[in-house]
C-alpha positions in Angstrom: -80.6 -198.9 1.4 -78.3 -199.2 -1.3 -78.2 -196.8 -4.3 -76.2 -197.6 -7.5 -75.4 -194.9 -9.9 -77.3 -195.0 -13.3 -74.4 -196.0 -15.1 -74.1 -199.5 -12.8 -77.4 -200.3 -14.3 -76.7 -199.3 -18.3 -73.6 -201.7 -17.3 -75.2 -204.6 -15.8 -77.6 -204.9 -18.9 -74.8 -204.4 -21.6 -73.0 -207.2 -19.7 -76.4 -209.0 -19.5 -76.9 -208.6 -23.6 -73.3 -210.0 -23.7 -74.2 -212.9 -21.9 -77.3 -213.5 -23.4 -76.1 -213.2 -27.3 -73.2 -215.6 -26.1 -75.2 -218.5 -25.0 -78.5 -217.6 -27.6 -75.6 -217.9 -30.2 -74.2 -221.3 -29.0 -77.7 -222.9 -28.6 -78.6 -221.2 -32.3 -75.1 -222.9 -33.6 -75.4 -225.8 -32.0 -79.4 -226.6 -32.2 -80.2 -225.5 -35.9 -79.8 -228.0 -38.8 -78.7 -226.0 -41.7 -75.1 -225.0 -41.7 -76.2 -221.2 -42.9 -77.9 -220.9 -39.3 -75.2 -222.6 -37.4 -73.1 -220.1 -38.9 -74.8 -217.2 -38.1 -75.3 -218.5 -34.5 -71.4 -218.8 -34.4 -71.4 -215.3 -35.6 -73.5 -214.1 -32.7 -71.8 -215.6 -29.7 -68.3 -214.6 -30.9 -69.8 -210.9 -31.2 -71.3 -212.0 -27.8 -67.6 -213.2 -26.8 -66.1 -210.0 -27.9 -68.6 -207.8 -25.7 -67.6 -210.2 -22.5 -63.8 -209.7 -23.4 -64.5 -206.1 -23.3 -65.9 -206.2 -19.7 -62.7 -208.2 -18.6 -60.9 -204.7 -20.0 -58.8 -206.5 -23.1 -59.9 -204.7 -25.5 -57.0 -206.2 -27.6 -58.8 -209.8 -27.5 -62.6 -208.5 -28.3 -61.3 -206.8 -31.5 -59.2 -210.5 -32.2 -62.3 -211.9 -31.3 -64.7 -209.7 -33.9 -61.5 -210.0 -36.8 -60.6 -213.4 -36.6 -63.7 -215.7 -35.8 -66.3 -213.5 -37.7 -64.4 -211.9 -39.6 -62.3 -215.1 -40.9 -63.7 -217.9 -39.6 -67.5 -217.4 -40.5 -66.8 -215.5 -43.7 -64.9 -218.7 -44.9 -67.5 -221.2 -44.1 -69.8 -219.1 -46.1 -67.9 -219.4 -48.8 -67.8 -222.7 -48.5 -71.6 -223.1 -48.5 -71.8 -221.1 -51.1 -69.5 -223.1 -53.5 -71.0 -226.5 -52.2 -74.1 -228.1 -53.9 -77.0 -228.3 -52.3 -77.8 -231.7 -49.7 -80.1 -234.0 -50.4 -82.9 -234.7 -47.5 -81.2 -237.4 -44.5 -82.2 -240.5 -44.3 -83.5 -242.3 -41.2 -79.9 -244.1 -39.8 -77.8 -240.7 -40.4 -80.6 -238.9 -38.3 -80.5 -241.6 -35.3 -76.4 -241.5 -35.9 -76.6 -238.3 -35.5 -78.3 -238.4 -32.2 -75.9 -240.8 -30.9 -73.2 -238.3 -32.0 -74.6 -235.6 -30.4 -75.6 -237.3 -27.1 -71.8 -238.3 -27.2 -70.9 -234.9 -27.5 -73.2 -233.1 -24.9 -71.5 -235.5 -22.4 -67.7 -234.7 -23.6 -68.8 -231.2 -23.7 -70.6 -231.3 -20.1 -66.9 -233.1 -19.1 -64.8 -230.0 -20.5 -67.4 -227.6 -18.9 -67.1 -229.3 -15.6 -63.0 -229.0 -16.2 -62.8 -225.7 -17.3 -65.2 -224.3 -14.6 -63.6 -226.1 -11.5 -60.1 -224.8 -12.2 -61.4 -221.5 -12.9 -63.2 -221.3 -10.1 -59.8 -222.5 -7.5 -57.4 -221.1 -9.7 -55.9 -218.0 -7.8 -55.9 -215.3 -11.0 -53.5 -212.6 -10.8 -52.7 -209.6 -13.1 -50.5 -210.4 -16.0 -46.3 -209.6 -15.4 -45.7 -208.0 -18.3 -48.8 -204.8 -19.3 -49.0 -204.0 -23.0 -47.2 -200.7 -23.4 -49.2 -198.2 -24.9 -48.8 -197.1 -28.4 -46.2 -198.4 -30.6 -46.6 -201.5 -33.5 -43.2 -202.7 -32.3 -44.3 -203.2 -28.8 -47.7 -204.6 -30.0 -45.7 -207.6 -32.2 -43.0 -208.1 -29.2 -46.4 -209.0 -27.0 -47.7 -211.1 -29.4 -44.2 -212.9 -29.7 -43.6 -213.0 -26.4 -46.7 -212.5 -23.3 -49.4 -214.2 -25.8 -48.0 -216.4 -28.2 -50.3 -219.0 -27.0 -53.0 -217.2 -27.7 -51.2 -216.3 -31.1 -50.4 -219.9 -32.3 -53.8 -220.9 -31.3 -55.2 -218.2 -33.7 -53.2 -219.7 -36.2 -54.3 -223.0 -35.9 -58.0 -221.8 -35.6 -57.7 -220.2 -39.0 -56.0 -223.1 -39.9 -58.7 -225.3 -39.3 -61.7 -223.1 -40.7 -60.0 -222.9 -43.8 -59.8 -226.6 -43.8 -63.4 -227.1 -43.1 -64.4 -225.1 -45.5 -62.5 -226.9 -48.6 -64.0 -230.2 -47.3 -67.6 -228.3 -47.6 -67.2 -226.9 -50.5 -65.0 -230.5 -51.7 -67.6 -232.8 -50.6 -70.5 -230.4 -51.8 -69.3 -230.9 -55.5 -68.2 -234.6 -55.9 -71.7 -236.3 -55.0 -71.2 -240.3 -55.3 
């Protein structure tokens, strides 16, 4: 019979609660129809996120993760809801537009999964060339300039783009035709 130290089992349910606020915040985000939800489901599988970068030991990316897309991101479309006026009720043809919307999006979104999954799955994964040295702020910006400036840039750009989001919120919230 196999025995697994207590500690495998306090680890296979944090991992689980990580996996489970992931997917319970995507399904909150994506099912809900008012923003302020959707926003705090977005919340919740980022901080899910986080926890599952954690378990892949970069502790560097779940505190990115916590800073940047809560911490930014969701803060600024709250602002933005807060600054826009309040809707008015949908009508019949934006719900059934809607639909169509989303059904087109469940299948581009099914495609990416497919994608994503398939060449993770035959990818051969190896451990990174170049380890982040421990300690200094100079070594920490030389990484980001260097190893992870993808991941960098593509920070940037997701800043960039919740912070353009939220003016056309908070734009579109306050010049009602």
């Amino acid at each position: 019979m196999n025995h697994f130290p207590a500690t495998d089992y306090v680890v296979a349910f944090v991992f689980a609660v990580s996996v489970l606020a992931t997917v319970a915040g995507a399904l909150i985000a994506v099912l809900t129809t008012r923003i302020i939800r959707s926003v705090c489901g977005l919340a919740i599988c980022c901080f899910g996120l986080a926890g599952l970068y954690y378990f892949l030991h970069s502790p560097f990316l779940t505190l990115m993760e916590i800073l940047i897309y809560v911490g930014a991101i969701c803060v600024t479309i709250i602002f933005a809801v807060m600054l826009a006026e309040p809707d008015e009720a949908p009508s019949r043809e934006s719900r059934t537009s809607a639909i169509l919307w989303g059904g087109c999006a469940l299948v581009v979104s099914g495609g990416a999964f497919w994608g994503i999954a398939k060449l993770g799955l035959n990818h051969h994964w190896a451990a990174p060339a170049a380890k982040l040295k421990e300690g200094s702020v100079k070594d920490l910006g030389v990484s980001l300039l260097t190893t992870y400036s993808l991941a960098f840039e593509l920070i940037s750009l997701a800043l960039l783009v919740a912070i353009l989001g939220a003016l056309v919120i908070a734009r579109y919230g306050r010049t009602k035709p």
